[in-house]
C-alpha positions in Angstrom: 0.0 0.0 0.0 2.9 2.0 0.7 4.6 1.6 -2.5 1.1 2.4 -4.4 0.7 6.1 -2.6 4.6 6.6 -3.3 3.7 6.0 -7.1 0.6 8.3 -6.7 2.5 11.0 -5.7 5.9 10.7 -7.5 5.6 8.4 -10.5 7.9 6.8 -13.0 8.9 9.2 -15.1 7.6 7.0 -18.4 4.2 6.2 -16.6 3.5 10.3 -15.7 4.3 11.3 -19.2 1.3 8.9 -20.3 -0.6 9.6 -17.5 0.0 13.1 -17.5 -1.3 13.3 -21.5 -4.1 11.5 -21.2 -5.6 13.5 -18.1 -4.3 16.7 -19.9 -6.5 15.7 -23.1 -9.4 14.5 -20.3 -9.4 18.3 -18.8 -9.2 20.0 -21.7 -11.8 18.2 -23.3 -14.3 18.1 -20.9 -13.7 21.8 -20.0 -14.2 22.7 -23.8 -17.5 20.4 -23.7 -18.7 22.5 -21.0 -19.3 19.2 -18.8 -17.3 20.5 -16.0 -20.7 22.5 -15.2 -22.5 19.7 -15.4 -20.5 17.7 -12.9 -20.4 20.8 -11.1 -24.6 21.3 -11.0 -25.1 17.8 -9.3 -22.0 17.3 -7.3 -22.0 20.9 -5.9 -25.6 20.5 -3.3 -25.8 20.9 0.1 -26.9 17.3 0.2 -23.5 16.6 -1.7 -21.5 18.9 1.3 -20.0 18.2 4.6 -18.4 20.6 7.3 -15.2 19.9 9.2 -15.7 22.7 12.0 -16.3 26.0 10.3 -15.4 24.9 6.7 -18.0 23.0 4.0 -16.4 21.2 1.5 -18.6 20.0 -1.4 -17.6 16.4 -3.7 -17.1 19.0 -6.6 -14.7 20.7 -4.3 -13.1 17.5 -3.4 -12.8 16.3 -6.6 -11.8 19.5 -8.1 -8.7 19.9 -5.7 -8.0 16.1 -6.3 -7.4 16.2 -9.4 -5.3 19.6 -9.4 -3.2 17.9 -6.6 -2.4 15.1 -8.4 -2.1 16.7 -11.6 0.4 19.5 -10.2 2.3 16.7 -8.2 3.5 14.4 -11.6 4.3 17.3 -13.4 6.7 18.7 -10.7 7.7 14.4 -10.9 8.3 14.6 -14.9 10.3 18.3 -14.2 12.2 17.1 -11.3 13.2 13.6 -13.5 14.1 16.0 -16.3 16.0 18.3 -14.2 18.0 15.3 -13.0 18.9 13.9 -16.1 20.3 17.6 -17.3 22.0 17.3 -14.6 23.4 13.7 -14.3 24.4 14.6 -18.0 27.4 17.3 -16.2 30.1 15.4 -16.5 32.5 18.3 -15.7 30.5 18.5 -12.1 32.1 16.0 -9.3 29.4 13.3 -8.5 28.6 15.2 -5.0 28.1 18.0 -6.3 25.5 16.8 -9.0 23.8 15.1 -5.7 23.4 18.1 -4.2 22.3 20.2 -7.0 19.6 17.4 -7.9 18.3 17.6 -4.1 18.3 21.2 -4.2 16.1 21.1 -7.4 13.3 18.8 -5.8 13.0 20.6 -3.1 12.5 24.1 -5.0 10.5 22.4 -8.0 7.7 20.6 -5.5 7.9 23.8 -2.7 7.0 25.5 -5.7 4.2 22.8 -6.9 2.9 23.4 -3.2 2.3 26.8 -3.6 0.6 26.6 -6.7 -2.0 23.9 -5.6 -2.7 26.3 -2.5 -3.3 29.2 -4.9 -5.4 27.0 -7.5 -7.7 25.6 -4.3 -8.1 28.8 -3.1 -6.4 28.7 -0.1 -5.1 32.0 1.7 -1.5 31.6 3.0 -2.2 33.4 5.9 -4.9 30.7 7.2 -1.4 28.3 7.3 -0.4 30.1 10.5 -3.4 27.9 12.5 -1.4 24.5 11.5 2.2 26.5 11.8 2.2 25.0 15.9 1.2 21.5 15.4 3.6 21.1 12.0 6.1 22.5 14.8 4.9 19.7 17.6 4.6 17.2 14.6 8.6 17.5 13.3 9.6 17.8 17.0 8.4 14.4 17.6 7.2 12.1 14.8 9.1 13.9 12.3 12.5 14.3 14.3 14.7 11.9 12.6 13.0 12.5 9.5 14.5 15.7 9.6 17.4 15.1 11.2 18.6 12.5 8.3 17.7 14.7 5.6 19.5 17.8 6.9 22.3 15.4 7.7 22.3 14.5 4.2 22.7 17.5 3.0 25.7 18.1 5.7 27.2 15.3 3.8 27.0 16.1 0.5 28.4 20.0 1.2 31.2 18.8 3.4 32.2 15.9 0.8 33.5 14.0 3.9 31.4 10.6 1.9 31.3 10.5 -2.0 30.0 8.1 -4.6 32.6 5.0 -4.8 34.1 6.0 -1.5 34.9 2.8 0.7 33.7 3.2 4.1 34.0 1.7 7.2 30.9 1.9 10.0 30.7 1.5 13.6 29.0 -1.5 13.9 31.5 -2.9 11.2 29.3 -2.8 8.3 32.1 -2.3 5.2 31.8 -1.3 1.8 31.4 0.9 -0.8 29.3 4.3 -1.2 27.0 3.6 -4.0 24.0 6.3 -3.6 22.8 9.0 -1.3 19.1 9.9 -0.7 17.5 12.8 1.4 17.0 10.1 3.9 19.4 7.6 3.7 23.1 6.5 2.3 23.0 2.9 0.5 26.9 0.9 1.2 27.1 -2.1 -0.8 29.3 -4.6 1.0 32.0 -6.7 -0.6 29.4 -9.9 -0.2 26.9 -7.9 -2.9 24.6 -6.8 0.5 23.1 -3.2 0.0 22.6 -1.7 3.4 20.9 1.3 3.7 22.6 3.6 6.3 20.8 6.9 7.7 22.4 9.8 6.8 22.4 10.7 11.0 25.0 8.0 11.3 27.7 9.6 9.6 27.4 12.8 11.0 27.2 11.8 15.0 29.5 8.2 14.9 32.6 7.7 13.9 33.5 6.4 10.1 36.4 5.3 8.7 36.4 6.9 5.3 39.7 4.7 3.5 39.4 7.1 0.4 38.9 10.5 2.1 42.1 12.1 1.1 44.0 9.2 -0.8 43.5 5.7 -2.0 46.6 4.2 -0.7 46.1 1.7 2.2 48.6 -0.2 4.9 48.3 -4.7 4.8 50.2 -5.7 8.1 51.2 -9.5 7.9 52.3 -11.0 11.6 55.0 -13.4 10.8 56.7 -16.2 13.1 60.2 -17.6 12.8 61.6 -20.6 14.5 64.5 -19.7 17.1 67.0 -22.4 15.3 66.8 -20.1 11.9 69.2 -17.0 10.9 66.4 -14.2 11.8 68.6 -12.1 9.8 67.9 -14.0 7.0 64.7 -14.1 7.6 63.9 -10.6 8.0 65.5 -10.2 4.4 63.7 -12.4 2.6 60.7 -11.1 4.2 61.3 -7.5 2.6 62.3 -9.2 -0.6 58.9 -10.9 -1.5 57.4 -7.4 -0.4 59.6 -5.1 -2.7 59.5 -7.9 -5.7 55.2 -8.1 -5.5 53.8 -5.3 -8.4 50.8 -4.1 -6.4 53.2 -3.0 -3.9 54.0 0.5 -3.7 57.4 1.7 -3.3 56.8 5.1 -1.5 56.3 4.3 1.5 58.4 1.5 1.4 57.9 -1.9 2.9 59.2 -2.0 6.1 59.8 -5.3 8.8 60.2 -5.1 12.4 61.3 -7.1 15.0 58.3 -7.0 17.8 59.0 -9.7 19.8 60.9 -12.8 21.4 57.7 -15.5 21.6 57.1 -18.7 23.9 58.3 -20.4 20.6 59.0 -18.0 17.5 60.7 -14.5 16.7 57.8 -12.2 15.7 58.0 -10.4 12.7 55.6 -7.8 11.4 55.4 -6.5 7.9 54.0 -3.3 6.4 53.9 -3.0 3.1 51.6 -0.1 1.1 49.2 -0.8 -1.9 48.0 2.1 -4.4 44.5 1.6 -4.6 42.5 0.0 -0.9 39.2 0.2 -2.9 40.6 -3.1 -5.3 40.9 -5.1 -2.1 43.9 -5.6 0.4 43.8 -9.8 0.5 44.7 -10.5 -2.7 48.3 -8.5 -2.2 48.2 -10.2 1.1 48.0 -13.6 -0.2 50.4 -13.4 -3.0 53.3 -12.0 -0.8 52.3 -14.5 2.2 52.5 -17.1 -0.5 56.2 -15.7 -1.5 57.1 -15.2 1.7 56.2 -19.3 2.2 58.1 -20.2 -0.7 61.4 -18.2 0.3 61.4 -19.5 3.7 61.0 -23.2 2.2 64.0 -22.4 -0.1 66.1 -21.7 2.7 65.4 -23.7 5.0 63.4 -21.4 7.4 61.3 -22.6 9.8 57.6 -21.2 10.4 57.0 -22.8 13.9 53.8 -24.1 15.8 53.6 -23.3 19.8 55.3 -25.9 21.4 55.7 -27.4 24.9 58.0 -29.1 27.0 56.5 -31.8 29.6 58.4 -32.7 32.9 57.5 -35.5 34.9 58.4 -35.8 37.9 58.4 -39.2 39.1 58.4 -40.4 43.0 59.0 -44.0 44.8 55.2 -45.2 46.1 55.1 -47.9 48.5 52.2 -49.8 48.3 51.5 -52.7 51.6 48.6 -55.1 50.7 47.2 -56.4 53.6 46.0 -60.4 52.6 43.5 -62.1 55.0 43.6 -65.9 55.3 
């Protein structure tokens, strides 16, 4: 039912065109036939009319502002998808920018649709002032996060702290890429295919790692282990090596391998190594220099070891007297 009123008031852009023609011809032609007067004669009695406190409406008036309500509505829908194609088409414009000047243009296009279908019905501005404190009452309550996400949206998209193809990182852990903005929400698409749609009040009030904000480059750290019997110095060479000889690693910064620690039952290694471009995935470096690094070691007779431990038993002389009855 939802969807239904959605596509009521803001249809396909196809489906208004026809729509839109078709009632056009309707009007027109039932205006020109002079039958607008004849629906007006028997829809337009006091038997016809109803009051809702000081105010009678009639089923002529009801169906007369119907039909300018909905016909003023997909016309600002066929503009606004216009608009946005014109738009869409500025290929000099940075994607967030084209967001924004798309949002911008609904608003003004349908605020200005709004007005008109007050002045067609009739309908003195000034007479808005009675609902002005319960629209105030109604967005401090049920419409609070409403409004919060859609100005929060539009934070976003003038601050450019999330674009279109940035890769993101949420709170909660949800990861992925930035593939649309809406005045409510910001849809990530995760590396498993998901589509999660994100309010726009998340970004502004937690804490986001945006990978792509100023750069693209991105850090892999791979924890390696080294057997006490090997030459560590050795080891920390080849480890370098298969960084410096893989392509999708970067040269500045340069790979770098430090010696963190003295383990129960290996020498701890750490490698950093840099890749150009974090949005084509970290892993897949990962694995190929892990794989080298396994190879090298093999080669040269490194050990990678497994935690081990030494058992000491302790043994001690136990008497034991049996007692035999006869």
């Amino acid at each position: 039912m939802k969807q239904f009123w959605l596509k009521i008031i803001k249809p396909k852009a196809h489906l208004a065109k026809w729509l839109m023609f078709i009632l056009l011809a309707m009007v027109v032609a039932l205006g020109a036939s002079g039958y607008f007067e004849v629906i007006k004669s028997y829809t337009d009695t006091d038997k016809l009319s109803f009051k809702i406190a000081e105010h009678e409406f009639s089923l002529y008036g009801v169906f007369k502002s119907t039909l300018i309500l909905v016909l003023l509505f997909w016309s600002a829908a066929i503009i606004s998808d216009l608009v946005d194609v014109r738009i869409n088409q500025l290929s000099r414009m940075r994607a967030a920018n084209r967001a924004l000047a798309m949002k911008a243009s609904q608003i003004a296009i349908y605020f200005i649709s709004f007005l008109l279908a007050l002045d067609m019905l009739g309908i003195d501005l000034t007479t808005l002032k009675i609902f002005s404190g319960a629209l105030g009452i109604g967005l401090g309550f049920g419409l609070q996060k409403i409004a919060s996400n859609f100005i929060s949206g539009i934070i976003l998209l003038m601050e450019k702290s999330v674009e279109q193809d940035d890769l993101v990182e949420m709170g909660d852990g949800t990861t992925g890429f930035i593939r649309r903005s809406s005045a409510r929400f910001t849809v990530i698409e995760t590396f498993d295919g998901k589509e999660v749609m994100v309010p726009n009040e998340d970004f502004i009030t937690n804490r986001v790692v945006n990978w792509t904000y100023s750069d693209t480059k991105g850090r892999i750290e791979i924890p390696i282990g080294v057997a006490y019997g090997s030459d560590i110095q050795k080891a920390h060479d080849l480890i370098l090596e298969a960084a410096t000889e893989n392509p999708l690693c970067i040269s500045d910064p340069a790979p770098f391998c430090y010696l963190r620690n003295f383990g129960d039952s290996s020498v701890d290694f750490i490698l950093h190594l840099w890749i150009a471009d974090v949005t084509g995935g970290r892993w897949k470096t990962q694995s190929q220099v892990m794989f080298e690094i396994w190879r090298k070691f093999k080669a040269n007779e490194i050990e990678i070891p497994f935690p081990q431990r030494d058992l000491h038993l302790k043994s001690s002389d136990v008497s034991i007297t049996s007692n035999h009855e006869s």
